[in-house]
mmJSON file of the N, C-alpha and C atoms, coordinates in Angstrom:
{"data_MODEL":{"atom_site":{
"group_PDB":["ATOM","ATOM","ATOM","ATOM","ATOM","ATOM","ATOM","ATOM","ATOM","ATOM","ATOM","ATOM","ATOM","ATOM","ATOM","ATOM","ATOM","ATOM","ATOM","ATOM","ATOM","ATOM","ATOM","ATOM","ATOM","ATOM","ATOM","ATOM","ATOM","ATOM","ATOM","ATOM","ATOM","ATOM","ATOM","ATOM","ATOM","ATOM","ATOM","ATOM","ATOM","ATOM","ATOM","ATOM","ATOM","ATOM","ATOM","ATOM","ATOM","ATOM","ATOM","ATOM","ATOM","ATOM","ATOM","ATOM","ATOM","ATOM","ATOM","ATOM","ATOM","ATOM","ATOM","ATOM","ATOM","ATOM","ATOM","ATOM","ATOM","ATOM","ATOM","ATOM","ATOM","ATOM","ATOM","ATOM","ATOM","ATOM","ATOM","ATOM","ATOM","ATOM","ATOM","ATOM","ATOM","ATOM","ATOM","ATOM","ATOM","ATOM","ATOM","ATOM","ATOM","ATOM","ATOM","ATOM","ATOM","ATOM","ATOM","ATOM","ATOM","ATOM","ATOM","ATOM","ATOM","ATOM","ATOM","ATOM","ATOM","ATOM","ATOM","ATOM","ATOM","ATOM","ATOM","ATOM","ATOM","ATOM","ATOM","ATOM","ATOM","ATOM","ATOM","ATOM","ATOM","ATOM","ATOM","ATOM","ATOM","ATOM","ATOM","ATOM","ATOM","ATOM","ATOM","ATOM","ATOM","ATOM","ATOM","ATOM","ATOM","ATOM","ATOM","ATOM","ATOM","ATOM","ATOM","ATOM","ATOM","ATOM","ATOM","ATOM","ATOM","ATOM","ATOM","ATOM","ATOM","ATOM","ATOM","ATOM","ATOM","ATOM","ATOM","ATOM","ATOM","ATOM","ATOM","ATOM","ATOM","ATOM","ATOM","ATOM","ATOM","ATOM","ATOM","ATOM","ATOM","ATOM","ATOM","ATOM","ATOM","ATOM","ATOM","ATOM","ATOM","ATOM"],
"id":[1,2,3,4,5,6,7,8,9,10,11,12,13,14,15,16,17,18,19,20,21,22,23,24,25,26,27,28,29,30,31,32,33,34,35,36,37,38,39,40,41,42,43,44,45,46,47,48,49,50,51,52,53,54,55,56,57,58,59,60,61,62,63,64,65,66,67,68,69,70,71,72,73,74,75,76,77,78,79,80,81,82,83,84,85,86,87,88,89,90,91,92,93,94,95,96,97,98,99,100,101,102,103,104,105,106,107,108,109,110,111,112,113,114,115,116,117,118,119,120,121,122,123,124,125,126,127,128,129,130,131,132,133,134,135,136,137,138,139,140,141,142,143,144,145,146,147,148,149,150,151,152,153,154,155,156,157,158,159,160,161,162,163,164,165,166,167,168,169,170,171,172,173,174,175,176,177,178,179,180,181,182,183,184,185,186],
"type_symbol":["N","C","C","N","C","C","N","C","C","N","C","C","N","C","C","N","C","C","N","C","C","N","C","C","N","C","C","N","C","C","N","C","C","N","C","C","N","C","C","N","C","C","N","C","C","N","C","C","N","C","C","N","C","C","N","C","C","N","C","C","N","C","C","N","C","C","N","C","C","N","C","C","N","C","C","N","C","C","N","C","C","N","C","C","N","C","C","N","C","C","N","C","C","N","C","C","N","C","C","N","C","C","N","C","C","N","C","C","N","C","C","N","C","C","N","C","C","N","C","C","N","C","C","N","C","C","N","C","C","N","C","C","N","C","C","N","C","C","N","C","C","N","C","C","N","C","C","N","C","C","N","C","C","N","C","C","N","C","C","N","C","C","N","C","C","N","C","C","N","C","C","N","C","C","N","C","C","N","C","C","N","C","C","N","C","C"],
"label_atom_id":["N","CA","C","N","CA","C","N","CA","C","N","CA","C","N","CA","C","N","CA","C","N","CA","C","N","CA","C","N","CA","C","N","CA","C","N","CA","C","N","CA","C","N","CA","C","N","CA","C","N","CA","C","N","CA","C","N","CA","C","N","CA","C","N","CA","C","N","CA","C","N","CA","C","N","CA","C","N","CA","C","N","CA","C","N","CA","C","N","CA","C","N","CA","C","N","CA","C","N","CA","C","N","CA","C","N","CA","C","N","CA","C","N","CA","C","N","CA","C","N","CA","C","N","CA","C","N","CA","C","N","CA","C","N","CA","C","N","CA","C","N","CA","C","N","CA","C","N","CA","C","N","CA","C","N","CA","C","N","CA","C","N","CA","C","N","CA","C","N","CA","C","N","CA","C","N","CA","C","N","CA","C","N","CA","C","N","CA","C","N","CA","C","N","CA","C","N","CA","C","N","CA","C","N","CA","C","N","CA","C","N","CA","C","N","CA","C"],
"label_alt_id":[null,null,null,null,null,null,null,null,null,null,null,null,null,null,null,null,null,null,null,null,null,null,null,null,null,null,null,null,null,null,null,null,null,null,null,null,null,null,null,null,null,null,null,null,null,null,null,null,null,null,null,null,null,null,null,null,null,null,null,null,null,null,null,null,null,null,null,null,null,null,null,null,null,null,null,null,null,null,null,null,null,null,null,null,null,null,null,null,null,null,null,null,null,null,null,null,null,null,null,null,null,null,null,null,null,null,null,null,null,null,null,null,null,null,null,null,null,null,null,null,null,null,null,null,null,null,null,null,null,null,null,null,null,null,null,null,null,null,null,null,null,null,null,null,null,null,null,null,null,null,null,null,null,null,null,null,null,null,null,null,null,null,null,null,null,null,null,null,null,null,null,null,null,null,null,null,null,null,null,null,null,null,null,null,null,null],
"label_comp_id":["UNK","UNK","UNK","UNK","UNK","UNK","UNK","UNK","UNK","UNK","UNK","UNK","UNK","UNK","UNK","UNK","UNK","UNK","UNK","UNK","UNK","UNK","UNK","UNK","UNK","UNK","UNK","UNK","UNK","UNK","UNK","UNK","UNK","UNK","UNK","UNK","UNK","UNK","UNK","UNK","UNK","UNK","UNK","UNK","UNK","UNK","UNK","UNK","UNK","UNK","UNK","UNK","UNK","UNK","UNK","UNK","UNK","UNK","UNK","UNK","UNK","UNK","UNK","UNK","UNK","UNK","UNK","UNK","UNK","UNK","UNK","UNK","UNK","UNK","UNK","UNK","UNK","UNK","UNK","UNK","UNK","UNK","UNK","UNK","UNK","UNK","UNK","UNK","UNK","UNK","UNK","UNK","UNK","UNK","UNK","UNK","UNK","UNK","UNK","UNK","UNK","UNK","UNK","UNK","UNK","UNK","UNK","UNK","UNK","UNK","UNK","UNK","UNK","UNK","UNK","UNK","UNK","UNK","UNK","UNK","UNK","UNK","UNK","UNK","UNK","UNK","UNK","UNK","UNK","UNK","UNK","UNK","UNK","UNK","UNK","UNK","UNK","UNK","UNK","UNK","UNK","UNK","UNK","UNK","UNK","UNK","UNK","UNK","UNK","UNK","UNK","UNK","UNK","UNK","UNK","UNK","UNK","UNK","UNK","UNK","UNK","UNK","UNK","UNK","UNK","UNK","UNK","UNK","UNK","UNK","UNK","UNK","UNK","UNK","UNK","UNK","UNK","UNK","UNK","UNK","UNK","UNK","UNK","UNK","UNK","UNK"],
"label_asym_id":["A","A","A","A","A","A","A","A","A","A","A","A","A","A","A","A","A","A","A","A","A","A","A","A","A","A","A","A","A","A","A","A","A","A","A","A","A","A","A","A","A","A","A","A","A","A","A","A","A","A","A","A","A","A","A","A","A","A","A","A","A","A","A","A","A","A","A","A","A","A","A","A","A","A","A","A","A","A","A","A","A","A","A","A","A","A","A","A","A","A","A","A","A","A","A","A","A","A","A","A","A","A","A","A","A","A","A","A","A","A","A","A","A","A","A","A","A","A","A","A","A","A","A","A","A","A","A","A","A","A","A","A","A","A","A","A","A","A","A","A","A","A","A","A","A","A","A","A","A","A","A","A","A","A","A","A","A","A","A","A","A","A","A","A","A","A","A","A","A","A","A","A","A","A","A","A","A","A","A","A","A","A","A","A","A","A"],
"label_entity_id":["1","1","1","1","1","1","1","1","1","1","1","1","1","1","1","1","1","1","1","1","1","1","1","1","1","1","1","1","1","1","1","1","1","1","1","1","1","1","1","1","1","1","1","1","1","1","1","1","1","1","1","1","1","1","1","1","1","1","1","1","1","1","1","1","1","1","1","1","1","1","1","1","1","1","1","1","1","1","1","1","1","1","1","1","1","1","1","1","1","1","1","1","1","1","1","1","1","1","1","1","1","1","1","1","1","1","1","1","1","1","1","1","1","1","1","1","1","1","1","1","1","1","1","1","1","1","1","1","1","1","1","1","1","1","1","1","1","1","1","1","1","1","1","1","1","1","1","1","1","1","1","1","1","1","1","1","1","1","1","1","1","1","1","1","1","1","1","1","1","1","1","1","1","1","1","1","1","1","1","1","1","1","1","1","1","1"],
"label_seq_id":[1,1,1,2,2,2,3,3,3,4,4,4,5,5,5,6,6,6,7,7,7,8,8,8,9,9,9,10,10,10,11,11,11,12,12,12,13,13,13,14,14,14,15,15,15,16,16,16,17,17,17,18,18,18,19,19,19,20,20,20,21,21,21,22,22,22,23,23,23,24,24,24,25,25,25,26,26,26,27,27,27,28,28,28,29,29,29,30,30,30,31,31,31,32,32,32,33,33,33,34,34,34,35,35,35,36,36,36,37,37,37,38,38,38,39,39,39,40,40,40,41,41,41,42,42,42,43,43,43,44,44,44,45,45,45,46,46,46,47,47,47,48,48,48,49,49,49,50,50,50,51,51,51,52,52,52,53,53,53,54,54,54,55,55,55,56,56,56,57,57,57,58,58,58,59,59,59,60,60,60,61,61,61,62,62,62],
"pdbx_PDB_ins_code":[null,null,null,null,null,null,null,null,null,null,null,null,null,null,null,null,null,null,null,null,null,null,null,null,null,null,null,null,null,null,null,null,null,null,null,null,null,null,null,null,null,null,null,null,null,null,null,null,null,null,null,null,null,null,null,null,null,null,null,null,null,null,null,null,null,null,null,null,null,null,null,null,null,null,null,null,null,null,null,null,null,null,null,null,null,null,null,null,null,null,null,null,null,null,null,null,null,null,null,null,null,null,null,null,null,null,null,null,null,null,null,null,null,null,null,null,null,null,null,null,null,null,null,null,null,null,null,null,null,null,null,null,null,null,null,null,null,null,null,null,null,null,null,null,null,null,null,null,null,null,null,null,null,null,null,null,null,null,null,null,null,null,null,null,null,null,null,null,null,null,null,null,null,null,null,null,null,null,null,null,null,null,null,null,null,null],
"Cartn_x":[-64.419,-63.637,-64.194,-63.462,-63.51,-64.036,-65.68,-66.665,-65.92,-64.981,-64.192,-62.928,-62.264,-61.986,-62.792,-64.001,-65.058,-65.46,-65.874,-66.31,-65.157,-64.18,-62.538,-62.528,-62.611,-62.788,-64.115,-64.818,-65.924,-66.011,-65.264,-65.279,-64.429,-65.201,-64.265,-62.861,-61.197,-60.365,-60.226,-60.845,-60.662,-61.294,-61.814,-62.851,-61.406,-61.882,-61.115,-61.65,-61.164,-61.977,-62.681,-62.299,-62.638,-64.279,-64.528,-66.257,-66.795,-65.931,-66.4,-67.326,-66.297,-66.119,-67.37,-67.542,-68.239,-69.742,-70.121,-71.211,-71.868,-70.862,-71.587,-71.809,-70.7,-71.372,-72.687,-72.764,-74.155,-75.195,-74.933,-75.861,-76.269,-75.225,-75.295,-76.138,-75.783,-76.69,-78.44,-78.88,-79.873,-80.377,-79.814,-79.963,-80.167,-79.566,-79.573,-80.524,-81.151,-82.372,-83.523,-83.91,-84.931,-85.326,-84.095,-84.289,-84.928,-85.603,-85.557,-84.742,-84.267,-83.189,-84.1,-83.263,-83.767,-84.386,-85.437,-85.618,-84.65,-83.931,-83.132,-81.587,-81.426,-80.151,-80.649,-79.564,-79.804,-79.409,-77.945,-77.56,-77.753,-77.806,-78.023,-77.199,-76.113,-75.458,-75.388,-75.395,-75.622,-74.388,-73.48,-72.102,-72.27,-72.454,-72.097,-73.776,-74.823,-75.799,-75.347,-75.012,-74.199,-73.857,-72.396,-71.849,-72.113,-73.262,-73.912,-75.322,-75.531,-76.534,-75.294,-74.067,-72.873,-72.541,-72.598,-72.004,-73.246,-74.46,-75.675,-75.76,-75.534,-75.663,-75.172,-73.555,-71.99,-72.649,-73.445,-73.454,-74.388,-75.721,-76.443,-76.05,-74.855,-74.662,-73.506,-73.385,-72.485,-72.913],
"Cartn_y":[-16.854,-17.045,-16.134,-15.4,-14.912,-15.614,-15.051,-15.599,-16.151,-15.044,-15.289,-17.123,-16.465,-17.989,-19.483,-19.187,-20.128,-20.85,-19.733,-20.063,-20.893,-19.963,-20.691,-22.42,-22.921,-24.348,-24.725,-24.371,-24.793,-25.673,-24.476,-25.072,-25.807,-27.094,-28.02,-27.596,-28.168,-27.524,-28.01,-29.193,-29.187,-28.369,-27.657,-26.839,-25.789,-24.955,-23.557,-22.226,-21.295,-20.763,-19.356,-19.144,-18.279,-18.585,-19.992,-20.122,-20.193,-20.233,-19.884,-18.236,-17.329,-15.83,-15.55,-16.098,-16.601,-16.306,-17.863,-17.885,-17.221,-16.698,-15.537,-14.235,-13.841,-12.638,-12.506,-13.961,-13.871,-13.798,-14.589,-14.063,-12.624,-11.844,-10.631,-9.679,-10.213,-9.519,-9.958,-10.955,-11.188,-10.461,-10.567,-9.816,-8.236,-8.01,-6.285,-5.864,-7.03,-7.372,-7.501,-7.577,-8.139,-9.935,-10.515,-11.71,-12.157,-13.064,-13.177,-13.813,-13.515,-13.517,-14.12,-15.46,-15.937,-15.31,-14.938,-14.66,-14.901,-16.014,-16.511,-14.887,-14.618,-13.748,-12.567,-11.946,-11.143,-9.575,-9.999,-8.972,-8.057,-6.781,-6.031,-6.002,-6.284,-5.799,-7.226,-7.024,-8.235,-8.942,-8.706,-9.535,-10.205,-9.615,-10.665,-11.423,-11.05,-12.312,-13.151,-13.0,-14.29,-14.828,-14.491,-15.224,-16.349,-15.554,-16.073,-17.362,-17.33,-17.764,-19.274,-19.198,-19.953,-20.804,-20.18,-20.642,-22.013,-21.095,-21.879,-23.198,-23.021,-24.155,-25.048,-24.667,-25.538,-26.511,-25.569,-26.447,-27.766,-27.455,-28.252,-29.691,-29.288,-30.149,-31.099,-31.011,-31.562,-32.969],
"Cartn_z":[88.62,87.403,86.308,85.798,84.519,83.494,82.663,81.809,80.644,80.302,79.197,79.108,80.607,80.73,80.801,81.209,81.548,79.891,79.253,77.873,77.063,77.593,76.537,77.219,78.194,78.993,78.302,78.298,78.237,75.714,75.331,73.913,73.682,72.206,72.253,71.41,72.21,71.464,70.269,70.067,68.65,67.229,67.785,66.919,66.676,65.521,65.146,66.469,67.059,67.997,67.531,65.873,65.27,64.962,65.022,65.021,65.79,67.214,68.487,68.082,67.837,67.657,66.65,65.227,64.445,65.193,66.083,66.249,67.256,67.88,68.948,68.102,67.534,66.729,65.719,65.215,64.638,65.503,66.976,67.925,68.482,68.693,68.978,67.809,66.727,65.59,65.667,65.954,66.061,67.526,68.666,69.23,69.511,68.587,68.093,67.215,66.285,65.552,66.137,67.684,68.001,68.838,68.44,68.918,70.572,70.411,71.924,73.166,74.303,75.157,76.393,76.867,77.609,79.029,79.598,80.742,82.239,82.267,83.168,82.879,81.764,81.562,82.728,83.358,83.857,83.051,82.547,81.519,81.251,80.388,79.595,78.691,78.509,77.45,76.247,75.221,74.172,73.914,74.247,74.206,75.689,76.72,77.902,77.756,77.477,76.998,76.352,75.289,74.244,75.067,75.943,76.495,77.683,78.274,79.195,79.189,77.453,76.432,76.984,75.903,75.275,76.574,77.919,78.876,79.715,79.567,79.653,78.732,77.532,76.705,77.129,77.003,77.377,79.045,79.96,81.149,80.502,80.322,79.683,78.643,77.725,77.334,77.939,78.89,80.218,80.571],
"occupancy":[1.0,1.0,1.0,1.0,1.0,1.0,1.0,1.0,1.0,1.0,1.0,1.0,1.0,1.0,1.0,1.0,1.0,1.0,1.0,1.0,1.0,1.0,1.0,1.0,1.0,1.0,1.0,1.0,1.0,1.0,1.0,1.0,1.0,1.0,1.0,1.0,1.0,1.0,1.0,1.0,1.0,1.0,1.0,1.0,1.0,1.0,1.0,1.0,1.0,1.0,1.0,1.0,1.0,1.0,1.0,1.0,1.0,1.0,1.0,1.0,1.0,1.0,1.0,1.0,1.0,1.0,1.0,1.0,1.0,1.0,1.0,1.0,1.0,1.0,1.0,1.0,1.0,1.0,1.0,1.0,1.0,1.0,1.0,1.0,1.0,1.0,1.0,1.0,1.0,1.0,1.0,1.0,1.0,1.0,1.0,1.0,1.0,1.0,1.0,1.0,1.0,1.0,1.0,1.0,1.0,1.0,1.0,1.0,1.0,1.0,1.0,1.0,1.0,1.0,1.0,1.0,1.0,1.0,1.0,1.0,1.0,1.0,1.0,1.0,1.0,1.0,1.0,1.0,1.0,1.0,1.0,1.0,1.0,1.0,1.0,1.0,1.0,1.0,1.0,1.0,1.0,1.0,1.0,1.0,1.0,1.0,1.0,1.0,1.0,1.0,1.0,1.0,1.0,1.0,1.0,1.0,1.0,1.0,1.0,1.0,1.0,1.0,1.0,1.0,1.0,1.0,1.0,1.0,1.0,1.0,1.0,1.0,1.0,1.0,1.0,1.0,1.0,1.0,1.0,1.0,1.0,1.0,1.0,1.0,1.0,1.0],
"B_iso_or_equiv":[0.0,0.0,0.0,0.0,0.0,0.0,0.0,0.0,0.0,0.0,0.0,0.0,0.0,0.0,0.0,0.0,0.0,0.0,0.0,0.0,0.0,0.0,0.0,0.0,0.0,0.0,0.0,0.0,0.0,0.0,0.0,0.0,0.0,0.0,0.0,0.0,0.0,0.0,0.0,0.0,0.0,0.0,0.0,0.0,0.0,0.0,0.0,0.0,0.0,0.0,0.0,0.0,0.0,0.0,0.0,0.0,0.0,0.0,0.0,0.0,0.0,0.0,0.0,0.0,0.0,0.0,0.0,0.0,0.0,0.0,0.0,0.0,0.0,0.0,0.0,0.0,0.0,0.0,0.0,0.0,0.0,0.0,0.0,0.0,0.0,0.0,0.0,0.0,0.0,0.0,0.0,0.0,0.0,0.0,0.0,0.0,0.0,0.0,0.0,0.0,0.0,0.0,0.0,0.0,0.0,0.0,0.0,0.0,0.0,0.0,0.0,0.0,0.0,0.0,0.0,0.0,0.0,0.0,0.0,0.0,0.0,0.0,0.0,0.0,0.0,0.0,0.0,0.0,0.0,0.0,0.0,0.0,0.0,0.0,0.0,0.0,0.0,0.0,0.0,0.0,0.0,0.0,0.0,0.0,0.0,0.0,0.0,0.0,0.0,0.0,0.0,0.0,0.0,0.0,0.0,0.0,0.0,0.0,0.0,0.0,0.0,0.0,0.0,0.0,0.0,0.0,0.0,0.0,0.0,0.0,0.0,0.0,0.0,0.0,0.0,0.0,0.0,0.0,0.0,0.0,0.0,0.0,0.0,0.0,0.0,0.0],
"pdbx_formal_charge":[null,null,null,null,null,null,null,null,null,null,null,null,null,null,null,null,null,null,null,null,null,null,null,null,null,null,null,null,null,null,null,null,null,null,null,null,null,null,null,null,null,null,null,null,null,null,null,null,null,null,null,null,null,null,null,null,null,null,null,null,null,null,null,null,null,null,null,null,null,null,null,null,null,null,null,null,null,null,null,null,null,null,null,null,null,null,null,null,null,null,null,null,null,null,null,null,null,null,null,null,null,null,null,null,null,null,null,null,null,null,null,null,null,null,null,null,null,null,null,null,null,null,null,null,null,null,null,null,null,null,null,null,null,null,null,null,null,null,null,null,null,null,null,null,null,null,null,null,null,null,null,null,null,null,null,null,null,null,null,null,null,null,null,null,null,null,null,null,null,null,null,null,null,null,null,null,null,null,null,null,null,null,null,null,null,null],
"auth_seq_id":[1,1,1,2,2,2,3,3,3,4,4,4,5,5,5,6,6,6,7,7,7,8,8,8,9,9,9,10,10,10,11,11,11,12,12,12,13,13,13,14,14,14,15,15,15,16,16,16,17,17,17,18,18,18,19,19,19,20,20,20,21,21,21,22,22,22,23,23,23,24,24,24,25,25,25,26,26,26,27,27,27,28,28,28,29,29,29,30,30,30,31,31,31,32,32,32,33,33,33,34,34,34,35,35,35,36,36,36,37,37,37,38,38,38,39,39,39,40,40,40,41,41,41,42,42,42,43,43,43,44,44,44,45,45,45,46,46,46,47,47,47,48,48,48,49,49,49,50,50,50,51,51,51,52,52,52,53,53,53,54,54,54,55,55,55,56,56,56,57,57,57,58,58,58,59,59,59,60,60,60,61,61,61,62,62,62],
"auth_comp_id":["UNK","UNK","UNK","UNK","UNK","UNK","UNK","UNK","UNK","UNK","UNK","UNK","UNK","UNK","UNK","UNK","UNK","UNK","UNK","UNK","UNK","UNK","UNK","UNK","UNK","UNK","UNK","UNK","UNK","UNK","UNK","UNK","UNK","UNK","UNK","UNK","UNK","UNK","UNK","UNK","UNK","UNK","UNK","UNK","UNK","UNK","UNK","UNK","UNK","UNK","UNK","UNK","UNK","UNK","UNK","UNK","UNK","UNK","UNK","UNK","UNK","UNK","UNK","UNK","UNK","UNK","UNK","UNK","UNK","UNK","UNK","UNK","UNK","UNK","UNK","UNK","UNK","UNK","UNK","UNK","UNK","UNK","UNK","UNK","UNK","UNK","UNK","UNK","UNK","UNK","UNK","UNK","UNK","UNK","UNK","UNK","UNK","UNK","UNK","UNK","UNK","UNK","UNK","UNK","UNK","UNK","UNK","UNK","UNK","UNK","UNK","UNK","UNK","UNK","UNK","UNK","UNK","UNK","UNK","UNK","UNK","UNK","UNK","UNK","UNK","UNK","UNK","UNK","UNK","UNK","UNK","UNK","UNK","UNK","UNK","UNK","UNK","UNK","UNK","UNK","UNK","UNK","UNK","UNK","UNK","UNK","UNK","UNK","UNK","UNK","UNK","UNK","UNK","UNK","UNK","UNK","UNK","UNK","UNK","UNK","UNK","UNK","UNK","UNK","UNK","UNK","UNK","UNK","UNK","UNK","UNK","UNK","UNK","UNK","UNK","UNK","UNK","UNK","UNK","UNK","UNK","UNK","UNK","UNK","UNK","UNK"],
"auth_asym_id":["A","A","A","A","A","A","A","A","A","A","A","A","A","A","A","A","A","A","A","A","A","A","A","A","A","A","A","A","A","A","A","A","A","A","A","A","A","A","A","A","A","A","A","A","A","A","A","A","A","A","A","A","A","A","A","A","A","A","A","A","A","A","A","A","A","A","A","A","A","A","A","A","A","A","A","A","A","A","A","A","A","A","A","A","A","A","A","A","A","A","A","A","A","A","A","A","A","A","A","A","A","A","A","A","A","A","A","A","A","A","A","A","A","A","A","A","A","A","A","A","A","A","A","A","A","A","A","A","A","A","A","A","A","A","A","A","A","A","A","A","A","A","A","A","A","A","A","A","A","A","A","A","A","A","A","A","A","A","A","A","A","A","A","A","A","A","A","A","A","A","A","A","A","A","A","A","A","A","A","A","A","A","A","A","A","A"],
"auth_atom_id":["N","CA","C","N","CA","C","N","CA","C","N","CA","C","N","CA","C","N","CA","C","N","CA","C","N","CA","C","N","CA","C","N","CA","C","N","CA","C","N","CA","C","N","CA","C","N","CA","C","N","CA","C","N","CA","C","N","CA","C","N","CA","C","N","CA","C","N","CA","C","N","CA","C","N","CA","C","N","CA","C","N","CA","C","N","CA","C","N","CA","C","N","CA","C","N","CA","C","N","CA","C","N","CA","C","N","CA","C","N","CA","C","N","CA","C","N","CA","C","N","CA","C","N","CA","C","N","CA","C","N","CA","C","N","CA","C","N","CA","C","N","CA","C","N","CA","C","N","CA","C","N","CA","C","N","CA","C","N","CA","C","N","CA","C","N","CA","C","N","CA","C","N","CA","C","N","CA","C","N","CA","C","N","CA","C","N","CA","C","N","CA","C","N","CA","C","N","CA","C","N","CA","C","N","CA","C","N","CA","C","N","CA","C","N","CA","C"],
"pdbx_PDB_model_num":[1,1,1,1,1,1,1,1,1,1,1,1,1,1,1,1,1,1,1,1,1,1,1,1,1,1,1,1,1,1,1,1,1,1,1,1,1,1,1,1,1,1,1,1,1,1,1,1,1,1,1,1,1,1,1,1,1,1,1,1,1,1,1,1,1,1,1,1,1,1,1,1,1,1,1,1,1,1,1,1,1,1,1,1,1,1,1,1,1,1,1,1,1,1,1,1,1,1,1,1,1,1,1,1,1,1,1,1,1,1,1,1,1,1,1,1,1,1,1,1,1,1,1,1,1,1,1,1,1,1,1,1,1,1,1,1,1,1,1,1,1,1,1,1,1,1,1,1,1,1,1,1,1,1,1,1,1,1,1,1,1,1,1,1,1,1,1,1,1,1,1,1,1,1,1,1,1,1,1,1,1,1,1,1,1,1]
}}}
């Protein structure tokens, strides 16, 4: 399945999805800052980390 679809299931719809958009981009900025990125990401690129960060969370809080 497509990450993008995964993440879209995964947030609640009652939320706006623009703070979906919101809080990953502040992630990506910290990331581009230096932040630290979980060891488990395999990634390189800082948008599919976020996403993969977002998708990690979402299981966790399951």
């Amino acid at each position: 399945m497509n990450k993008n679809i995964k993440l879209l299931d995964k947030y609640d719809k009652k939320e706006n999805i623009y703070k979906l958009v919101q809080l990953m981009a502040n992630r990506v900025y910290q990331i581009l800052n230096g932040a630290a990125v979980s060891p488990t990401i395999k990634e390189k690129d800082p948008i599919q980390i976020v996403m993969e960060e977002f998708l990690e969370q979402a299981e966790n809080n399951e």
